[in-house]
TISENU-583321 format. One record per residue: residue number from 1; residue in three letters; chain; x, y, z of N, C-alpha, C in turn. Coordinates in Angstrom, 3 decimals. Each point is the difference from the previous one (the first is absolute). Layout:
ATOM/pos/code/unit/n.east/n.north/n.up/ca.east/ca.north/ca.up/c.east/c.north/c.up
ATOM/NUM/ALA/A/X/Y/Z/X/Y/Z/X/Y/Z
...
//
This chain:
ATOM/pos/code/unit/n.east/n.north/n.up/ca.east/ca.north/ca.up/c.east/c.north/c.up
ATOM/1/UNK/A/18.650/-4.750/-14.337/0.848/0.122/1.173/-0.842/-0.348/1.227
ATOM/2/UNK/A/0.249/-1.244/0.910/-0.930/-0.169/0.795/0.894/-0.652/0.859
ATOM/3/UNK/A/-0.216/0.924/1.481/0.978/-0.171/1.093/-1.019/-0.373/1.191
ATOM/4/UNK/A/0.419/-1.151/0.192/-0.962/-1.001/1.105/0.182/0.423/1.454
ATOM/5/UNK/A/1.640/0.290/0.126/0.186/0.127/1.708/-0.716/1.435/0.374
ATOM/6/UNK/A/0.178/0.852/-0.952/-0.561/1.853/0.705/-1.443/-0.353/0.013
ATOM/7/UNK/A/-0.945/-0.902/-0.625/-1.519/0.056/-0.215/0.130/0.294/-1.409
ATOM/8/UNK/A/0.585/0.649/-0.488/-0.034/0.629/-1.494/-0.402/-1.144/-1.101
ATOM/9/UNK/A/-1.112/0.635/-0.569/-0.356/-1.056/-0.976/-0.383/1.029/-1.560
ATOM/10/UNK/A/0.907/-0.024/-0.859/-0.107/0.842/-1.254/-0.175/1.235/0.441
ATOM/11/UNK/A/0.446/0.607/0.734/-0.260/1.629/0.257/-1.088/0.087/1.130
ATOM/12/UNK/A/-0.336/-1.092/0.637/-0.776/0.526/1.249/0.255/-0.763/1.346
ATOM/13/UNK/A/-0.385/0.911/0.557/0.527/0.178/1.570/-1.211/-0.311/1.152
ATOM/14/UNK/A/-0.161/-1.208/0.398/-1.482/-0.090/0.991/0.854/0.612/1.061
ATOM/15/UNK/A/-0.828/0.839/0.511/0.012/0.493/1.481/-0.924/-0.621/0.575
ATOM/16/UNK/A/-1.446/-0.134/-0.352/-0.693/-0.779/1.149/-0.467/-0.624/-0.869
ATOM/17/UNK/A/-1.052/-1.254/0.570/-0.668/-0.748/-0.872/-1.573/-0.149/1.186
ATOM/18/UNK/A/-0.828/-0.159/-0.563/-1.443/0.048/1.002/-0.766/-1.543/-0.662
ATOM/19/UNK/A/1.226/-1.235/0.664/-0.839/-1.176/-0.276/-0.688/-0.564/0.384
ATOM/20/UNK/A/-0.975/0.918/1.207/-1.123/-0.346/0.513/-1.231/0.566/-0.716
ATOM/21/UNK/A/0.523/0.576/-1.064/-1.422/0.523/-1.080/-0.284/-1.383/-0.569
ATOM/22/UNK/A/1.081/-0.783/-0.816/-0.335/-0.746/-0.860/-1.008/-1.057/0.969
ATOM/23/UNK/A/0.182/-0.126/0.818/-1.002/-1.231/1.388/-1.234/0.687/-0.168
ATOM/24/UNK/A/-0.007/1.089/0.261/-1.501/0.690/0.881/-0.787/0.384/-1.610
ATOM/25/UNK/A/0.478/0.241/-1.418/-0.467/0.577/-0.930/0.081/-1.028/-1.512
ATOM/26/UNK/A/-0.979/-0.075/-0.144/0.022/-0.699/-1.341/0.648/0.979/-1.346
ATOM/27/UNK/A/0.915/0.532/-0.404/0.625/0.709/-1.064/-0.201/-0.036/-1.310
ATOM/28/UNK/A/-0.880/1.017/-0.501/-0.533/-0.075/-0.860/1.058/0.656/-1.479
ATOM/29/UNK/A/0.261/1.644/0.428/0.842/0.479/-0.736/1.172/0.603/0.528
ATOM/30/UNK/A/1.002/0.896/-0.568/1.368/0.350/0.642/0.378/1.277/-0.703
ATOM/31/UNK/A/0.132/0.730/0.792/0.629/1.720/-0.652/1.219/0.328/0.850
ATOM/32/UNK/A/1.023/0.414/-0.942/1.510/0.224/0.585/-0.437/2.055/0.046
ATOM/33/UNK/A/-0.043/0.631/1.263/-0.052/1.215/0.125/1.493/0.636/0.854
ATOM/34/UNK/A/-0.753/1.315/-0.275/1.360/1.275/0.582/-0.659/-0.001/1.134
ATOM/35/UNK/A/0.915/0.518/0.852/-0.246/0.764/1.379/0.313/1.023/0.502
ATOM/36/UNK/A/-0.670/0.832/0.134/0.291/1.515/0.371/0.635/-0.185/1.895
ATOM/37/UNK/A/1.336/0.622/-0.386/0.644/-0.231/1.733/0.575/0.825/-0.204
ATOM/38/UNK/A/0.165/0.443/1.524/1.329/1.210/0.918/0.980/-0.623/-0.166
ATOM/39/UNK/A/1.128/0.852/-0.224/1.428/-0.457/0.420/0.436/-0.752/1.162
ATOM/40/UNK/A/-0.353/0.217/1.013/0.060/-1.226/1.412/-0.453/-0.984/-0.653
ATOM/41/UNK/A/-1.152/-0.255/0.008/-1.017/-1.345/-0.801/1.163/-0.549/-0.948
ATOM/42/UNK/A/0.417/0.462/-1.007/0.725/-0.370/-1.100/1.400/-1.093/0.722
ATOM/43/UNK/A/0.875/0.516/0.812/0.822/-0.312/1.145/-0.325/-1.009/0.519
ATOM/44/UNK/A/-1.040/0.158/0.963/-0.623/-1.292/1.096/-0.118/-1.190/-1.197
ATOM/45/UNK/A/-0.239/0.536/-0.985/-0.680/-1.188/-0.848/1.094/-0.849/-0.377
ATOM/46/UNK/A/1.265/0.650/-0.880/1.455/-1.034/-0.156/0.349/-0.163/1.370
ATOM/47/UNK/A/-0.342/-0.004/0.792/0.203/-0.869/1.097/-0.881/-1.009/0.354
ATOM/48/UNK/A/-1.356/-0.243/-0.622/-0.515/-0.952/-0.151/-0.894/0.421/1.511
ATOM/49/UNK/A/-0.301/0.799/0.418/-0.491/0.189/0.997/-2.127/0.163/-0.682
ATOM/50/UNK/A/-0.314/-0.424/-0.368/-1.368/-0.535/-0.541/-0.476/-0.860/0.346
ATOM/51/UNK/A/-1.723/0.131/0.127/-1.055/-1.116/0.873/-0.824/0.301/-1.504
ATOM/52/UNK/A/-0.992/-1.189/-0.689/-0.724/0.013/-0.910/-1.049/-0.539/0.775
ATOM/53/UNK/A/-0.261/-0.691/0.889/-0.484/-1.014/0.559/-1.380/0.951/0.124
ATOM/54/UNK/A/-0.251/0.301/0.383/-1.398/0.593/0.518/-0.799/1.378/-1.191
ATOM/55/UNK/A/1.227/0.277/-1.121/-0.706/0.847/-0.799/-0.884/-0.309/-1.245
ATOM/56/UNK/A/-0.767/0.665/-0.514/-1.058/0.436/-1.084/0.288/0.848/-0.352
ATOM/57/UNK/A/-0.415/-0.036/-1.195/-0.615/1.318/-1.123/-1.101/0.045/0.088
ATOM/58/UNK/A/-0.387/1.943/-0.228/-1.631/0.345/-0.097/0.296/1.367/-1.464
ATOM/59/UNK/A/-1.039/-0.563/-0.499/-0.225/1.313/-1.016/-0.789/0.993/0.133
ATOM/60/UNK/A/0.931/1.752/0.643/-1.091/0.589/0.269/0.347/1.492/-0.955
ATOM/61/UNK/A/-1.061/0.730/-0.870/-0.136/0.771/-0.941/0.601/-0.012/-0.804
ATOM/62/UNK/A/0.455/-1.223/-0.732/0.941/-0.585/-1.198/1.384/-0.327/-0.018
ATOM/63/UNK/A/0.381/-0.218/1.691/1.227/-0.272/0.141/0.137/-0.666/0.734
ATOM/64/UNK/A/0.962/-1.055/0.162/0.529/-1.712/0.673/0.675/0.648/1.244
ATOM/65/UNK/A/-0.373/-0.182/0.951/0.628/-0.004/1.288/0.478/-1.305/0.742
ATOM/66/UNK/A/1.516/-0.105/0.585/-0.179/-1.056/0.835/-0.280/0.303/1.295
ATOM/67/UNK/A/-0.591/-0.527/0.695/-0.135/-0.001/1.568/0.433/-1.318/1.042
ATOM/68/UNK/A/0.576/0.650/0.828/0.060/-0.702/1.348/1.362/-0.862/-0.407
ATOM/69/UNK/A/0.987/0.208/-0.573/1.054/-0.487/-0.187/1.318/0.692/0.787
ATOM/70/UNK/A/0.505/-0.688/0.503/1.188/0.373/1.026/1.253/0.032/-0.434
ATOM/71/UNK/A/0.166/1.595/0.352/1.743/0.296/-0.983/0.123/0.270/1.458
ATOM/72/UNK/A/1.422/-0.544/0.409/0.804/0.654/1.209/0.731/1.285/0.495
ATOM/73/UNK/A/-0.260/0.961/0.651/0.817/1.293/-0.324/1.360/-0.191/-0.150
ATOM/74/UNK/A/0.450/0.597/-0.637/1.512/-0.179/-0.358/0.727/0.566/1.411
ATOM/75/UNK/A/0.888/-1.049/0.609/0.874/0.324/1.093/1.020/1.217/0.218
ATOM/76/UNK/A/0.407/0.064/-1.440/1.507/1.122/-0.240/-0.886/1.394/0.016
ATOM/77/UNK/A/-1.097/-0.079/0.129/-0.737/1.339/0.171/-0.594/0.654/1.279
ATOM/78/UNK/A/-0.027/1.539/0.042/-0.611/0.676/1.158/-2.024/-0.621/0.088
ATOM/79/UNK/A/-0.311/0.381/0.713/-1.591/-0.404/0.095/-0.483/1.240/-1.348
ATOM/80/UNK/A/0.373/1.136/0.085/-0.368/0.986/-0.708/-0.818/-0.231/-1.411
ATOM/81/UNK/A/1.377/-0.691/-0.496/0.064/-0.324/-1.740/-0.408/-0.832/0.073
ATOM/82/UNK/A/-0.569/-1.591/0.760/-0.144/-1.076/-0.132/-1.712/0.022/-0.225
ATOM/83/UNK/A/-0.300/-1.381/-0.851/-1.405/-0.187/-0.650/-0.990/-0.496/1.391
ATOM/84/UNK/A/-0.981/-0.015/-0.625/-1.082/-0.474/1.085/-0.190/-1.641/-1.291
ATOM/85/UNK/A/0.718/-1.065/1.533/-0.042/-1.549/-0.486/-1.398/-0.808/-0.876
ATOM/86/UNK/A/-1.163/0.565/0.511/-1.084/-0.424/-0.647/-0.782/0.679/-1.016
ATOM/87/UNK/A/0.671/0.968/-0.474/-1.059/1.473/-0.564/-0.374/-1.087/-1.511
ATOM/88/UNK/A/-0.925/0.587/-0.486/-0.250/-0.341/-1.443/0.682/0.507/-0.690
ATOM/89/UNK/A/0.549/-0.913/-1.091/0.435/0.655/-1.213/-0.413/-0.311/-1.529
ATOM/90/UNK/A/0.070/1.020/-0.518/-0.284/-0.141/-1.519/0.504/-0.926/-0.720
ATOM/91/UNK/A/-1.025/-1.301/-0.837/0.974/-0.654/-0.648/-0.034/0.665/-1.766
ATOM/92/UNK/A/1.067/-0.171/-1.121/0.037/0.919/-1.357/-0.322/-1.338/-0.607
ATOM/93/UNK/A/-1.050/-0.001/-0.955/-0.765/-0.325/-0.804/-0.572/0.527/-1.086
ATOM/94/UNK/A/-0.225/-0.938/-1.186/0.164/1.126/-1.384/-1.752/0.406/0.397
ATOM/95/UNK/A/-0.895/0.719/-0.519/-1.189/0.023/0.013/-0.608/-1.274/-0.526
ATOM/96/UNK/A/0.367/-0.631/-1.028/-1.027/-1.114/-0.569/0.045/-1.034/1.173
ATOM/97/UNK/A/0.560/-0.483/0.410/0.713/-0.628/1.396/-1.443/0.214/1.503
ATOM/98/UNK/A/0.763/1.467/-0.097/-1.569/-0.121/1.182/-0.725/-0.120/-0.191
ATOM/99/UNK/A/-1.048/0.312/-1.489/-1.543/0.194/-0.306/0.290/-1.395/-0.023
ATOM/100/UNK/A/0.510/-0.678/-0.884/-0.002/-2.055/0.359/-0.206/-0.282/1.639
ATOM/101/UNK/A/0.325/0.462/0.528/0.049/-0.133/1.976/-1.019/0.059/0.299
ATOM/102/UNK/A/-0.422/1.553/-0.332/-1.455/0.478/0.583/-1.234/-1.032/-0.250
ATOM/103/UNK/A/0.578/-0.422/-1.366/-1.498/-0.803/-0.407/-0.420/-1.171/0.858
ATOM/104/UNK/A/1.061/-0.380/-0.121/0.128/-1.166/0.778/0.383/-0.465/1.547
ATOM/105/UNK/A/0.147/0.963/0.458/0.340/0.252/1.821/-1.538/0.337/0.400
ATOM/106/UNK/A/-0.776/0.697/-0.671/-1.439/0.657/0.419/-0.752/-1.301/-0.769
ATOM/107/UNK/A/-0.117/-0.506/-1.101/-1.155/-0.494/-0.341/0.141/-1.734/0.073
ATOM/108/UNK/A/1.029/-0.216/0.169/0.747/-1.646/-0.023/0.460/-0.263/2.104
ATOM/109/UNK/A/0.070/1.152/0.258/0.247/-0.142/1.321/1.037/-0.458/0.892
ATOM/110/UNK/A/1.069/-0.070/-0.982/1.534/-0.129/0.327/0.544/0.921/0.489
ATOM/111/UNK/A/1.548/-0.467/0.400/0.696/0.800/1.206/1.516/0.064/-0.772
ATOM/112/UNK/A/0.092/1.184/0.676/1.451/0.189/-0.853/1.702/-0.013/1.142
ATOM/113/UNK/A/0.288/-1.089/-0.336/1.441/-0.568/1.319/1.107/0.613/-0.871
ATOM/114/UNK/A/0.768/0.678/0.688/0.969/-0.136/-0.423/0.710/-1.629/0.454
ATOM/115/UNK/A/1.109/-0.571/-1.218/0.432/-1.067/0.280/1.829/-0.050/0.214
ATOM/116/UNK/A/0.801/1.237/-0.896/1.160/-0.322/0.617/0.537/2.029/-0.312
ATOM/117/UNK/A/1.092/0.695/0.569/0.427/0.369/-0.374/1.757/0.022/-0.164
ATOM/118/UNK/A/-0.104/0.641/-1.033/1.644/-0.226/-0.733/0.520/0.897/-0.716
ATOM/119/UNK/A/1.295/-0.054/-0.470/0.558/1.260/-0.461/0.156/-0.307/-1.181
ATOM/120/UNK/A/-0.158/0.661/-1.483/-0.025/-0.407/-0.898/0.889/1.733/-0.573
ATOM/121/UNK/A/1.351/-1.010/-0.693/0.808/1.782/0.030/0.010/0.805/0.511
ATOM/122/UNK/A/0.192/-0.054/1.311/0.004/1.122/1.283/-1.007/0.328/0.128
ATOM/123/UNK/A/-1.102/-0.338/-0.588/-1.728/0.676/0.822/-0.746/-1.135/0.586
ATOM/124/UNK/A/-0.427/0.782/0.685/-0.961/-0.792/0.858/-1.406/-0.533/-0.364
ATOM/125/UNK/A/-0.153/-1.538/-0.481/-1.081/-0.062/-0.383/-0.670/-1.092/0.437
ATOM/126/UNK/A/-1.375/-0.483/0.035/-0.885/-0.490/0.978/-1.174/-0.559/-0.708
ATOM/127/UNK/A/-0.030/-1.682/0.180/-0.684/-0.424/-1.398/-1.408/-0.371/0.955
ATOM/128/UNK/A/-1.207/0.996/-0.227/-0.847/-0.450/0.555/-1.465/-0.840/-0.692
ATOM/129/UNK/A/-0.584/-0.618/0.776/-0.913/-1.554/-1.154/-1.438/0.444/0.757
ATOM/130/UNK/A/-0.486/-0.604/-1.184/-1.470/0.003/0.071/-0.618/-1.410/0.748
ATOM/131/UNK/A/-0.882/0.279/1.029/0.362/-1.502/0.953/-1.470/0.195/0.621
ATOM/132/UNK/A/-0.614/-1.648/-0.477/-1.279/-0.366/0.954/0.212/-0.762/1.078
ATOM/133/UNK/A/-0.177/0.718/1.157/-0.206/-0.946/1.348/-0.326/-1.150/0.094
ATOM/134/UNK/A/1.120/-1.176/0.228/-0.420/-1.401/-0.085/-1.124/-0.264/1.522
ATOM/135/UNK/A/-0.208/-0.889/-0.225/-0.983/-0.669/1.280/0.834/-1.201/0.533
ATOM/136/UNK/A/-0.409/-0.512/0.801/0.899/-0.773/1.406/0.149/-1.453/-0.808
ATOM/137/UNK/A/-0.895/-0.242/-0.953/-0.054/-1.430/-0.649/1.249/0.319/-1.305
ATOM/138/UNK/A/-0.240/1.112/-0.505/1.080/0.135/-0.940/1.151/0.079/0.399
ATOM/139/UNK/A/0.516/0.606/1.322/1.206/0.001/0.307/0.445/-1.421/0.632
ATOM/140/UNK/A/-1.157/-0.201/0.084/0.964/-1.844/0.832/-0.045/-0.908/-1.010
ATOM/141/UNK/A/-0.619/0.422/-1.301/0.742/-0.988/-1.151/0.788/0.568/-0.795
ATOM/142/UNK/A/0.779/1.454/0.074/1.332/0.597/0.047/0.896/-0.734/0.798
ATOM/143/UNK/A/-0.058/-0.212/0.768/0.785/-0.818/1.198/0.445/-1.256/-0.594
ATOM/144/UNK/A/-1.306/-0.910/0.260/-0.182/-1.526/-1.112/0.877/0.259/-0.981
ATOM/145/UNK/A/-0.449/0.369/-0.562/1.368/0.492/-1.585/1.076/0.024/0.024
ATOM/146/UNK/A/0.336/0.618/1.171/1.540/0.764/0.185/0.559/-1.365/0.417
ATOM/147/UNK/A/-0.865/-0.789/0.723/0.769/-0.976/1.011/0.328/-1.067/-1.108
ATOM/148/UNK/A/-1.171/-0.016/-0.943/0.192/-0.898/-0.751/1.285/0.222/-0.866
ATOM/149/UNK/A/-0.221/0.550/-0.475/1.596/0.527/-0.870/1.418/-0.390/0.646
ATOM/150/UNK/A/-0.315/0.399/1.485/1.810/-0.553/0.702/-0.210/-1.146/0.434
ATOM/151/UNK/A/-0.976/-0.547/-0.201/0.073/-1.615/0.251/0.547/-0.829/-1.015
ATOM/152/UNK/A/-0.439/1.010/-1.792/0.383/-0.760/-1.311/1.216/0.043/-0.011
ATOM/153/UNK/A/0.587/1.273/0.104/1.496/0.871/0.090/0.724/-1.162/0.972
ATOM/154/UNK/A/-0.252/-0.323/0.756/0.755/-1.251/0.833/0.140/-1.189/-0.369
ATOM/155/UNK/A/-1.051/-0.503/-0.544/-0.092/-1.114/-0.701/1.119/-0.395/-0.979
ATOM/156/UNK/A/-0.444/1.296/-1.157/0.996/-0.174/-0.853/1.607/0.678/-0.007
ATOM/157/UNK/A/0.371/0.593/1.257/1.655/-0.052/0.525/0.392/-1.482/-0.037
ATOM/158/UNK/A/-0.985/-0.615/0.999/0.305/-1.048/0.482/0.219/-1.513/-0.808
ATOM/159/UNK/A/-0.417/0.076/-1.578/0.042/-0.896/-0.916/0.904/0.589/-1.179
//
């Protein structure tokens, strides 16, 4: 079942997408995680009110945190009940999952992006990648590439 106009693709739902990771990060691996959220958070979020753009993961005493990711306070709410927009949150990961992370975030020296989140059967989930910092020469033959491709893509419309 795959419904093109809602975003819906086999049971999932992008709310945001962070396609300025794939530019800035060479992508090594990919983990689909949970997210521990408030009820506001949960809200703001089917409204699509999410920034990925500027967040990371850090692993601290055996558990995946995201940071610096922007949920919007939910409007239909008092200030009271409403979340704090930047706080960290817990991402759910099986254990074998993180010790694979740890090894390799500390001794390989990679960074952990989140790259999109989406709803997968009403939960909220958030596929974050294992990613080495490209350098200025690698990204401008990312570019080269890209350009090259819609130059072929034209070509062959056109014949």
């Amino acid at each position: 079942m795959s419904d093109k106009k809602n975003g819906k693709k086999d049971g999932y739902k992008v709310i945001s997408d962070n396609r300025q990771a794939r530019f800035l990060y060479e992508i090594l691996e990919t983990y689909e995680a949970g997210i521990q959220l408030t009820g506001t958070e949960v809200k703001s979020i089917r409204a699509g009110r999410v920034n990925l753009q500027d967040g990371y993961a850090l692993i601290r005493g055996g558990e995946v945190w995201l940071i610096n990711v922007h949920i919007s306070p939910y409007q239909a709410s008092g200030q009271y009940f409403n979340h704090e927009p930047r706080r960290s949150r817990k991402l759910l990961l099986h254990r074998e999952e993180i010790r694979k992370l740890i090894g390799k975030v500390e001794q390989q020296g990679l960074t952990l992006v989140p790259l999109k989140m989406y709803f997968k059967r009403g939960w909220v989930k958030v596929s974050i990648a294992l990613g080495r910092g490209k350098k200025l020469h690698d990204k401008r033959e990312t570019l080269k590439r890209r350009q090259d491709q819609r130059d072929m893509q034209r070509a062959l419309k056109r014949y």
